[in-house]
C-alpha positions as CSV (number, residue, x, y, z in Angstrom):
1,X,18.1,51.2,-32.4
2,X,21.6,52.5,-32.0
3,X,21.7,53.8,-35.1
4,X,18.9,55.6,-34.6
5,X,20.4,57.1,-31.8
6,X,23.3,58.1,-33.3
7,X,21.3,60.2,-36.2
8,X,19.5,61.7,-33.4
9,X,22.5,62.6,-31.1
10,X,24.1,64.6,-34.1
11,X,21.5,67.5,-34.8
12,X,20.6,67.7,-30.6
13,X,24.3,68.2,-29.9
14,X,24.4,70.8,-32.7
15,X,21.5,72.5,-31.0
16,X,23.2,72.3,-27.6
17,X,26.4,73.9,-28.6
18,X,24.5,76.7,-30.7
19,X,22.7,77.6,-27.4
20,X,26.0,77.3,-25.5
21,X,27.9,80.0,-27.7
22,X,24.9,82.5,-28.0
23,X,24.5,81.8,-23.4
24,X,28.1,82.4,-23.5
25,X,28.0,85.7,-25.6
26,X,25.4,86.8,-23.6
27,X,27.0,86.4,-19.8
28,X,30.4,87.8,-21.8
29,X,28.1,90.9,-22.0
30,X,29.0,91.4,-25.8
31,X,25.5,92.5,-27.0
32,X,23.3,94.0,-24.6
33,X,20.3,92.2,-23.4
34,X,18.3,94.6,-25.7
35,X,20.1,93.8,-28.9
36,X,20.8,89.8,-27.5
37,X,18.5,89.0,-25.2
38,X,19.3,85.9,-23.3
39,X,17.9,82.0,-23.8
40,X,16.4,82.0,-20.7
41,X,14.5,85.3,-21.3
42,X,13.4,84.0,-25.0
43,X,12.2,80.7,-23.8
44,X,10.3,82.6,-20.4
45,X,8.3,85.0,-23.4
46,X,7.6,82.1,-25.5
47,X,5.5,80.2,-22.5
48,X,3.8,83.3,-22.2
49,X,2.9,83.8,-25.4
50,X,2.0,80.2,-25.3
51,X,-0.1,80.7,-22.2
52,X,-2.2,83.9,-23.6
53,X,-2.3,81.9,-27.0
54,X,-0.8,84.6,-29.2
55,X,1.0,82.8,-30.5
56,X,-0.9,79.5,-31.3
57,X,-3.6,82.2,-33.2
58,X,-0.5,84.0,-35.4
59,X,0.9,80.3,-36.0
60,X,-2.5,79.1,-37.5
61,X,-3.4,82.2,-39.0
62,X,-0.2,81.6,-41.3
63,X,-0.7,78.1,-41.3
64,X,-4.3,79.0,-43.3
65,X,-3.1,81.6,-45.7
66,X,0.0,79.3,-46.7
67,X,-1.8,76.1,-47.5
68,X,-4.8,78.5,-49.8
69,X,-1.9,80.2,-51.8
70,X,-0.2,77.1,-52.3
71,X,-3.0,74.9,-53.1
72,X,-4.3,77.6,-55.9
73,X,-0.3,78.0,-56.8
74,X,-0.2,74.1,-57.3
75,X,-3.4,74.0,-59.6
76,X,-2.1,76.3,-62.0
77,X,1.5,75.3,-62.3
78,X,-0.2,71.6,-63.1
79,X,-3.0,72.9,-65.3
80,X,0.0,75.1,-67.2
81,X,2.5,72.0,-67.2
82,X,-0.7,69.4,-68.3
83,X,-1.1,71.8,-71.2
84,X,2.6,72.4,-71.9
85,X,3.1,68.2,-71.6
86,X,-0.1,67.7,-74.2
87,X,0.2,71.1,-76.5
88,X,3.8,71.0,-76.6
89,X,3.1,74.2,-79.0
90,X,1.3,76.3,-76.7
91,X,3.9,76.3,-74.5
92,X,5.5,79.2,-76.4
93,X,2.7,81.7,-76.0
94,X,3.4,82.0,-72.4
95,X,6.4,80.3,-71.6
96,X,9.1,83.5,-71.7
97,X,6.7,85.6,-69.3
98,X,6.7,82.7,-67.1
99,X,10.3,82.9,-67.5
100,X,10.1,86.2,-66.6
101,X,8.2,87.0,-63.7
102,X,10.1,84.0,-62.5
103,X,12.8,86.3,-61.7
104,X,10.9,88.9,-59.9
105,X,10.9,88.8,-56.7
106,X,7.2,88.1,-55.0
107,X,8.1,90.8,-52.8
108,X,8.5,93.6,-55.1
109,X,4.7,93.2,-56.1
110,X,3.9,94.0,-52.9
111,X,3.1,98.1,-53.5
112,X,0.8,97.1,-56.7
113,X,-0.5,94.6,-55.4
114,X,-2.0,97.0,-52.3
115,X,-2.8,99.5,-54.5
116,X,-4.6,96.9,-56.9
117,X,-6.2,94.8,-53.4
118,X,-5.6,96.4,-50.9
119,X,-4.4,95.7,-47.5
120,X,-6.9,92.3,-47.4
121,X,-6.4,88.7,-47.5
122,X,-5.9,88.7,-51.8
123,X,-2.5,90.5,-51.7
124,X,-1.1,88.1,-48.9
125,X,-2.5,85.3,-51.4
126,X,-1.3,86.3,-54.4
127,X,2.1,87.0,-52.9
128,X,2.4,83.5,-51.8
129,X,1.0,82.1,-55.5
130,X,3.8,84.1,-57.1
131,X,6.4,82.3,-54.6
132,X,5.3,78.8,-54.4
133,X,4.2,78.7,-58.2
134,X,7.7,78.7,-60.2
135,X,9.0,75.8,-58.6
136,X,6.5,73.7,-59.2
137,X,5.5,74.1,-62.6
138,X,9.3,73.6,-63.3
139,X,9.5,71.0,-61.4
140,X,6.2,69.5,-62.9
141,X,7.7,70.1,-66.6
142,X,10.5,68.3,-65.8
143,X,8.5,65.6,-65.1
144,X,5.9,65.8,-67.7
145,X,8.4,66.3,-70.7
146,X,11.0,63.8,-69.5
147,X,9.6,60.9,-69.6
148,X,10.8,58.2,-71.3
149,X,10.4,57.8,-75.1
150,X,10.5,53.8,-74.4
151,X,7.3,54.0,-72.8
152,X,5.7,56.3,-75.0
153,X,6.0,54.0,-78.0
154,X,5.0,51.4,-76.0
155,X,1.5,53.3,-75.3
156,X,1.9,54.3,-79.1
157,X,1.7,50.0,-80.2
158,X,-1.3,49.8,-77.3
159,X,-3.2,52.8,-79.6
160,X,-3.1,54.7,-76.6
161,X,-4.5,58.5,-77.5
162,X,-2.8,61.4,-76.2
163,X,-5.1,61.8,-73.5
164,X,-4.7,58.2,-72.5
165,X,-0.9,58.5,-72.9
166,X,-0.8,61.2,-70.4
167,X,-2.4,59.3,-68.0
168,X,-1.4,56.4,-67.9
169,X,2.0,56.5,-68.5
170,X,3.6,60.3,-68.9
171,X,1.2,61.1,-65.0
172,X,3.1,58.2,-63.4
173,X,6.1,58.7,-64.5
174,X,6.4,62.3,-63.5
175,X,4.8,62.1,-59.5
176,X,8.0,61.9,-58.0
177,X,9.2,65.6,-59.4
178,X,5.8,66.7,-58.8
179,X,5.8,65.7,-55.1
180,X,9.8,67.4,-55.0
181,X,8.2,70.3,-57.2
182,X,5.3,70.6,-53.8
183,X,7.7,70.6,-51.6
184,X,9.9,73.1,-52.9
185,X,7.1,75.6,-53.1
186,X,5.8,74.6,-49.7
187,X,9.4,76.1,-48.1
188,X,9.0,79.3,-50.6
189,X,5.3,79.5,-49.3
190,X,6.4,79.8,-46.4
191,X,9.0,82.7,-46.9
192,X,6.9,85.0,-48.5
193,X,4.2,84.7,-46.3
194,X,6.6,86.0,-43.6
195,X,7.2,89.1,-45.9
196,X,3.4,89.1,-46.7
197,X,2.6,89.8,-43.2
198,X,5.0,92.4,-42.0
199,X,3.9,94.7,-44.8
200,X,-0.1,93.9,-45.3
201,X,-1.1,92.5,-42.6
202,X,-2.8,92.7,-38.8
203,X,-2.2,89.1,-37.9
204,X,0.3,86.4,-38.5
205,X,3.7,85.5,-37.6
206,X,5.3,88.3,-39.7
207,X,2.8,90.6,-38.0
208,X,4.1,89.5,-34.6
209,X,7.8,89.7,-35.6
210,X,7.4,93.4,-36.9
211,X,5.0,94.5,-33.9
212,X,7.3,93.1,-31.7
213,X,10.5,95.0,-32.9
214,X,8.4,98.2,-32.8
215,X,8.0,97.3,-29.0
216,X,11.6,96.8,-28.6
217,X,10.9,93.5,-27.7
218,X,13.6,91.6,-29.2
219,X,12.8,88.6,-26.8
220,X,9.5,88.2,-29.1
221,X,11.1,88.4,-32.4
222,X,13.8,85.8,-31.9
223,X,10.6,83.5,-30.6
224,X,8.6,84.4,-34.0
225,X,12.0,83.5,-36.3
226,X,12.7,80.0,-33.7
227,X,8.2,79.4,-34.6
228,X,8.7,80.0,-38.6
229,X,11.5,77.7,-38.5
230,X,10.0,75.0,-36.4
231,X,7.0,75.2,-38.1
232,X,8.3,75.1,-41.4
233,X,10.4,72.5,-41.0
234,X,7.7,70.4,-39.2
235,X,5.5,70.8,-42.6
236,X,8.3,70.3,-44.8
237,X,8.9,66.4,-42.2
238,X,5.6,65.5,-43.0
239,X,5.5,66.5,-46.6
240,X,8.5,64.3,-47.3
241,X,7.1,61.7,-45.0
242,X,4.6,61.4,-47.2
243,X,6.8,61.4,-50.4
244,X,8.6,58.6,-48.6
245,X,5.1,56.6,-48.3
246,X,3.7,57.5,-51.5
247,X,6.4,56.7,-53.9
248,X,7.7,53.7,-51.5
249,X,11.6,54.9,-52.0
250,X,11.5,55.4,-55.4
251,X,12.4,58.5,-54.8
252,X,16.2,60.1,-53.5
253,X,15.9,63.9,-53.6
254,X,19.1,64.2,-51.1
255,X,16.5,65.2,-48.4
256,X,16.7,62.9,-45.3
């Protein structure tokens, strides 16, 4: 019990002295209330947006379009990595424009992909595929292709096909970077979506966060950032949660 006090007392008192400095530099009058508006006034607009249920509706609206691209992202980076693991060959067809788009930026995409879809759901969706896609199939490579040779020719003196081998063994042996792979892309899901929305969009957190610095209300945007992050890190806790109770601590990714 103390210890778990302790691990909670660290990240509350970094909390408490980050809202101590940015009270401070507000009463020291440094920024304006316009450019730095107050805690008290930030907390005060997010009750109300609470209240009307704004906010709740932009938080779930996002919520949606995150867990569609990144469920279709995650079906082709393990359909691509299944057929890389078993066609080791075919890999080369595609593999260097993978590599490629890899290193564009989602966000870039986002004046063809209006003039291609238009200002609808499919551009927000194909924004977040691109962004949530990359690490995962790397991630599920990694685990497809290193597994270990021991175990292969062990499924190889069983007459184990390649079918069989890939399920049995190479699948088991590579859930733990697929889980880390998911959760990676969940966290760049979540970032593009927030780009998605303040360009193509009429609803959302991004949505809010641009409307709301067209308003001048700078109250509202700090309360959209404080949501993404809160809500993205909630997701990402019960992601690894679930890593943690799937693989039983087989698994130490550095994330506590």
């Amino acid at each position: 019990m103390c210890d778990r006090w302790k691990k909670l007392a660290a990240p509350v008192l970094g909390i408490a002295v980050l809202l101590v400095l940015w009270y401070g530099v507000c009463r020291a009058g440094i920024f304006s209330a316009y450019v730095l508006p107050p805690p008290a006034k930030v907390l005060n607009s997010f009750f109300k947006m609470l209240q009307t249920g704004e906010l709740w509706r932009d938080v779930w609206i996002s919520f949606l379009r995150v867990m569609k691209g990144f469920s279709i992202a995650f079906v082709l980076a393990f359909l691509l990595g299944m057929v890389r693991a078993l066609l080791p060959s075919a890999g080369g067809y595609y593999e260097y424009v993978v590599q490629f788009f890899r290193n564009v930026p989602p966000l870039s995409m986002i004046p063809l992909l209006i003039l291609w879809c238009g200002i609808g759901e499919t551009t927000k969706t194909v924004i977040i595929v691109l962004a949530s896609f990359f690490p995962m199939y790397l991630n599920i490579v990694k685990g497809f292709t290193g597994c270990d040779r021991k175990l292969l020719e062990v499924g190889d003196m069983f007459g184990y096909s390649r079918t069989r081998k890939f399920m049995r063994i190479v699948l088991p042996y590579a859930t733990a970077d697929i889980l880390v792979g998911m959760r990676i892309g969940l966290g760049y899901s979540w970032r593009a979506i927030i780009g998605a929305e303040m360009v193509a969009a009429s609803t959302g957190l991004g949505h809010m966060i641009l409307f709301a610095q067209q308003m001048s209300r700078t109250d509202k945007v700090i309360v959209g950032i404080l949501v993404i992050g809160a809500v993205g890190y909630g997701t990402d806790r019960v992601f690894g949660l679930a890593i943690g109770k799937l693989l039983k601590g087989r698994c130490d990714n550095g994330w506590n």
